[in-house]
N, C-alpha and C positions, 0 to 999 in steps of 0.2 A: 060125616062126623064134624064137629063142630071146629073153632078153633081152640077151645079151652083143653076140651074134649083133649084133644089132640097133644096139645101143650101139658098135661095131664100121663097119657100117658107115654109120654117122651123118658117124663120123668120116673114114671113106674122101670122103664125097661134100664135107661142109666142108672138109676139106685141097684137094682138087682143087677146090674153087671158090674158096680163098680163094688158087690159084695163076693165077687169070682176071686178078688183080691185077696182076700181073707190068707187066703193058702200063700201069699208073701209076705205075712207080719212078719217072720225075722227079718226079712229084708229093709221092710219100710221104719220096725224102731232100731235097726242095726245105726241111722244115722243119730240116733238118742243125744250120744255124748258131745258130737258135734252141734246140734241142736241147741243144749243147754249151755256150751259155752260160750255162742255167738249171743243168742238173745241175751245172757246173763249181762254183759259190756254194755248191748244197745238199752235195757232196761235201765240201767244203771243212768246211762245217759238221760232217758228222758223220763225218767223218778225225779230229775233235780229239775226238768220243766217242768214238770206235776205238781211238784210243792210247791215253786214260786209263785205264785197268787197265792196262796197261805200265806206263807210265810211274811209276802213282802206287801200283805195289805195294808198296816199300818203309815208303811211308807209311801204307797202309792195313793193313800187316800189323802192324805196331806199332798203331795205333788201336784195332785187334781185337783183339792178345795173342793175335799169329800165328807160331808158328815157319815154318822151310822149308813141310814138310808141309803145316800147316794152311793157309798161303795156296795152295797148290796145291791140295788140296780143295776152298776157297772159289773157286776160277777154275773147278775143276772143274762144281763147280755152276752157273756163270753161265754154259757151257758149252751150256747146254740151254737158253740161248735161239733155238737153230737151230730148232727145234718149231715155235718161232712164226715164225720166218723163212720156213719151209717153207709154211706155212699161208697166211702175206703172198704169198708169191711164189706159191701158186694161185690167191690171189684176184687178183693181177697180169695173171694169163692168162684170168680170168674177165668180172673188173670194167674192166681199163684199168689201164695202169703208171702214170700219172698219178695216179691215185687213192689206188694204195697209196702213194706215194712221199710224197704230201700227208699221209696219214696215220699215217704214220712221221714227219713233221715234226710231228707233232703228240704222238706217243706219246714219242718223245726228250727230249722237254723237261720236261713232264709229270714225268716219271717218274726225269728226273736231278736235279728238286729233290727230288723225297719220298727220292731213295736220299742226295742228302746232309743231309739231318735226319732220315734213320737212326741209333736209336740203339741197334740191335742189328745182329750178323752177318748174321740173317735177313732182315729188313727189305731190309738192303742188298743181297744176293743178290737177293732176289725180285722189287725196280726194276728193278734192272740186267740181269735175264732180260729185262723186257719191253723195256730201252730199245736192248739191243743187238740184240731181234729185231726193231725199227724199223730201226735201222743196218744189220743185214743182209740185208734186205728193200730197203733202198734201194739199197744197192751192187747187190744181183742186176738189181734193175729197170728202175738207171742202165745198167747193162752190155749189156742187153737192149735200151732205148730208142736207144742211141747204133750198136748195130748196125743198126736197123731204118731210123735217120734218115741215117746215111752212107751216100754211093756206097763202090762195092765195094775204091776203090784208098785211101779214108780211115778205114777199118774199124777197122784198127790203132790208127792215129793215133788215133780218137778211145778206144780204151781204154786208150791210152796217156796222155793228156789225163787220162782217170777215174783213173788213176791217180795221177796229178800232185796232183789236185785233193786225192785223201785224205792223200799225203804234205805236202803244205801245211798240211790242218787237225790234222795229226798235231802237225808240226812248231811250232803255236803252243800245244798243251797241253804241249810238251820245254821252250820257252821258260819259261811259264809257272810250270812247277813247283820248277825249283831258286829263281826269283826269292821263290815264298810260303816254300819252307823255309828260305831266309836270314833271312828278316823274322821267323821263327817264325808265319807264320801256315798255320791249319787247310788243310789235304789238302783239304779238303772246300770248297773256294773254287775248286776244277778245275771242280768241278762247274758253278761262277756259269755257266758260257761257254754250256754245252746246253743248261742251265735258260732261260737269255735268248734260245736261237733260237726261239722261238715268237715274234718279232717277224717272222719270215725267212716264215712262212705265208702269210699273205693278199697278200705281196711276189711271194711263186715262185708262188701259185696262179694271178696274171695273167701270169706268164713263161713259166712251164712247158704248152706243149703236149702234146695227146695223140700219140702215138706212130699215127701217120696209116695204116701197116700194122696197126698191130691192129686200128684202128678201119673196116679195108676188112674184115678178117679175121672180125671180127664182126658184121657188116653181112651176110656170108654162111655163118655159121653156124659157121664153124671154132671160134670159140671155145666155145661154145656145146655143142659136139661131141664136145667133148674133156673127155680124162679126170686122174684124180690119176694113174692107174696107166697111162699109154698109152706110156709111155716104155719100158716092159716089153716091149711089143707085138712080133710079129717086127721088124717095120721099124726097131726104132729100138733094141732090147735089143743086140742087136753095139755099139753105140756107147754105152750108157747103162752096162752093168755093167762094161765097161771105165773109164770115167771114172771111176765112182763109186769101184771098187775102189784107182783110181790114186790119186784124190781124200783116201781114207783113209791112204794109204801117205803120201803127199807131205804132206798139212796137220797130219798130227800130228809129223812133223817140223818144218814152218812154224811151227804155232804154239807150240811146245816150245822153238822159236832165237829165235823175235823176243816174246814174253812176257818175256822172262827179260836182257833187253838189260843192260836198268839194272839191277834187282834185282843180275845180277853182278857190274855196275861197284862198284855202292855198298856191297852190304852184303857182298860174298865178295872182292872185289879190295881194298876198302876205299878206295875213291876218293871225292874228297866229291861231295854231290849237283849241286854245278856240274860238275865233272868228267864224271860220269857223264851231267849235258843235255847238254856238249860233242858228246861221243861219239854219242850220239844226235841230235843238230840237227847236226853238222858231217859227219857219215857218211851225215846223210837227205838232203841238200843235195847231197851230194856224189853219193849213191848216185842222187838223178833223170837221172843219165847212163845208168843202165841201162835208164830208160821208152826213151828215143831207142835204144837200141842195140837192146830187145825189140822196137820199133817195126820197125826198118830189117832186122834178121833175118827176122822175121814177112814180110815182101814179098822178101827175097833169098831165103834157102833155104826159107821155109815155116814154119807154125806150128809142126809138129809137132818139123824136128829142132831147130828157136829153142828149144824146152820142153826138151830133152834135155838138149844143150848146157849151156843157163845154167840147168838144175836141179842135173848133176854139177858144174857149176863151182863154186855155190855152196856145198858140201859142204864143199871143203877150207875156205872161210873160215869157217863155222860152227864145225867142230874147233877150227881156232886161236881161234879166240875163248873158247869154252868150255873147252877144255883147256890153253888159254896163259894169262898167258905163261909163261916159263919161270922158274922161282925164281931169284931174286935180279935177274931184270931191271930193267935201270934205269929205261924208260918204258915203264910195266904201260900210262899211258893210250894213247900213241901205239900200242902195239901191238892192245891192244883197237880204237881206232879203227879202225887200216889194216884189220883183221880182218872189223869189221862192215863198216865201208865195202864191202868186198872180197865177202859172203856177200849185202846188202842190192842194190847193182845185180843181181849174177846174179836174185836171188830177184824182183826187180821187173819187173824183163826177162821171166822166164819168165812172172810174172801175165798182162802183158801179150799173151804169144804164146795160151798156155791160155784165157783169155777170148776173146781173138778166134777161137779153134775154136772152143770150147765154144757160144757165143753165131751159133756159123756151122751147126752139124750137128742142127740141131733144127727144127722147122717154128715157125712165129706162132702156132699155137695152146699148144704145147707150150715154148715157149722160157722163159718165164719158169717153168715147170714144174721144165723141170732145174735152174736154176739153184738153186731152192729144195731140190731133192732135195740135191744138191751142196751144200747150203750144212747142210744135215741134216749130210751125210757130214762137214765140216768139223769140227759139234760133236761129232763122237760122237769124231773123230779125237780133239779136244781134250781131250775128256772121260777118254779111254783113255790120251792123253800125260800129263795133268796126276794123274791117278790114279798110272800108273806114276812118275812123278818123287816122288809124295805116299810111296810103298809101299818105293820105291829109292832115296831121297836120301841116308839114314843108312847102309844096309849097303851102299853103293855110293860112300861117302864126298863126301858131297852133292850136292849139286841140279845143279853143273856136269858132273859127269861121268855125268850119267843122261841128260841134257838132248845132250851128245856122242853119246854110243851112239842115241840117237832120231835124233839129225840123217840118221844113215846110210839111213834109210829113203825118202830122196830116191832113192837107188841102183834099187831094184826100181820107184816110181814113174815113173824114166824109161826104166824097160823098157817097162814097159807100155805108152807112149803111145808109141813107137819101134814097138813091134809090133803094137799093135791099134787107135790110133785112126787115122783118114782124114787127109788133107789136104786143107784147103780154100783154098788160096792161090787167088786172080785168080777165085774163084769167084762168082756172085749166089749171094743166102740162099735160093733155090728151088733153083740145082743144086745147092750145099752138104750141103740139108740134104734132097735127095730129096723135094721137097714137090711131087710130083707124081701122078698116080691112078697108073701104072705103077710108082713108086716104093712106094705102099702095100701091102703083100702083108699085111695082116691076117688 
């Protein structure tokens, strides 16, 4: 027998033994509540590294002696911290989500004080590669833990909670930053906030459990079993090249509307930088209506059309945001608000539905696998937005009307999951995700 052969059906026999598990679910979401109250802290924590390149572009692009363009290349580059995201989140399905998660607490902080005593462009890129492949290595791993540890009717809810948690640590670096540019003090004091969570480590290392499914999963071999590339395999390539593909469609839309929030408010609208945290902290506040509404979709009609729904819905308010207001209007910020407010629930909503698939259609060996592939697809999304906006901003008469025309890409991404992904509503992560030896047709 070959070697593939072989490495093939390894994984046939660890999948179907780490489905003998089944008959422990109480066991494995009995740690549910502990679960959601550690990630909920750590999320919290690196929601506010998330948003700082949002938030603090205007300021870092001046620091740098960045036009349009050049801070869009400079994103572009930071862009390719999914590489490392991707590599975290196999080690997730190798090592223990616990593992990586701690050690993304560890690499975030590290590495957002050397990037703010950066005193070159590169420098700063080169941190921020490693600290946001922490950050998204976390979110994959959280998303992945909070599936394993809920029963099947709180699935939602708790990636709806994951969600809450990053728009809260979002929402104190919004705070944060018109308060340093009033005082005139340094950009580079966003930074204090990630630099100081390495206090937050040896705190979540006795809160944070391991994720009691993986740790059955490896126990018999699943993990162990599995591969970088198994996601490919018959079984699971129907489901895998569709997401990925939808994944590219939708997140360079995503991140081309919400990069670019403030930057519009402030330096294209010309609104001052309090204005432009309003907008931001009063539309993020307001938009956590969408986690509840992503939530309660996700269990009435289903993941799949909750993703559709509030993915085309979001569209119309990203246009108005980007392409409004209209000239001569009299409240450019009220309008911007309603706008984001308006594009931000749908788009938070759909997170919520998309994760709870995503994290439903995959086996315990392989789950932390896609997320990291998918989180690859995110950056190259980004990579390929932030490029096109770099290449189209001037002969397309700036950054907001390049940034419009991308939004539209949401359109074909809710094709895709309309026609080709599954639904796992009321489903356990064994039927969902076919984790059974009948289900493996390798």
């Amino acid at each position: 027998m070959s070697g593939a052969s072989t490495q093939q059906d390894d994984l046939v026999i660890s999948l179907a033994a780490d489905n003998n598990a089944t008959g422990l679910r109480d066991e494995i979401t009995g740690q549910g509540d502990a679960v959601v109250r550690a990630l909920f802290a750590i999320l919290c924590y690196q929601g506010y590294g998330f948003a700082l390149l949002g938030v603090g572009a205007p300021f870092i692009a001046q620091s740098f002696h960045l036009d349009q363009s050049g801070i869009a290349r400079m994103y572009a580059w930071i862009s390719l911290n999914a590489v490392g995201a991707l590599i975290l989140s196999r080690m997730a399905d190798r090592m223990g989500r616990r593992r990586i998660i701690l050690l993304s607490l560890l690499l975030t902080p590290l590495c957002s004080l050397a990037a703010a005593i950066s005193a070159s462009a590169n420098l700063f890129i080169l941190f921020e590669i490693i600290a946001y492949a922490g950050i998204g290595a976390t979110f994959g791993s959280s998303f992945v833990m909070l599936a394993e540890a809920l029963p099947i009717e709180k699935r939602s809810e708790g990636q709806g909670w994951a969600n809450l948690a990053i728009a809260t640590g979002g929402g104190g670096c919004v705070i944060l930053a018109p308060i340093l540019a009033h005082y005139g003090i340094s950009w580079r004091w966003l930074l204090a906030v990630p630099a100081a969570g390495i206090v937050l480590l040896p705190m979540m290392s006795r809160m944070l459990p391991e994720s009691a499914r993986w740790e059955h999963a490896a126990a018999r071999g699943a993990s162990a079993g599995s591969h970088f590339y198994d996601i490919f395999s018959p079984a699971y390539r129907r489901r895998a090249v569709p997401l990925m593909v939808a994944t590219l469609l939708g997140e360079a839309s995503g991140v081309a509307v919400a990069t670019w929030i403030y930057y519009r408010a402030v330096s294209v609208v010309k609104l001052s930088p309090a204005q432009g945290a309003a907008i931001l902290l009063i539309g993020g506040v307001t938009s956590n209506a969408g986690l509840v509404l992503g939530v309660r979709m996700s269990e009435w009609v289903g993941r799949v059309k909750s993703m559709v729904i509030l993915g085309l819905s979001g569209v119309a308010g990203a246009l108005a945001y980007y392409w409004g207001p209209p000239a001569n209007f009299v409240w450019p910020m009220l309008w911007l608000l309603v706008a984001h407010t308006w594009f931000a629930s749908a788009g938070r909503g759909a997170v919520v539905a998309a994760n709870s698939a995503v994290t439903e259609l995959f086996p315990t060996a392989l789950r932390g696998t896609i997320m990291g592939w998918l989180t690859l697809c995110v950056a190259i999304a980004a990579i390929l937005a932030q490029v096109t906006i770099a290449v189209l901003a001037k002969p397309l008469g700036g950054l907001s009307n390049v940034v419009g025309w991308i939004s539209l890409l949401t359109i074909p991404c809710a094709i895709i999951w309309w026609l080709f992904i599954d639904e796992t509503r009321g489903l356990s992560l064994e039927a969902a995700s076919g984790e059974t030896m009948d289900a493996i047709q390798l």
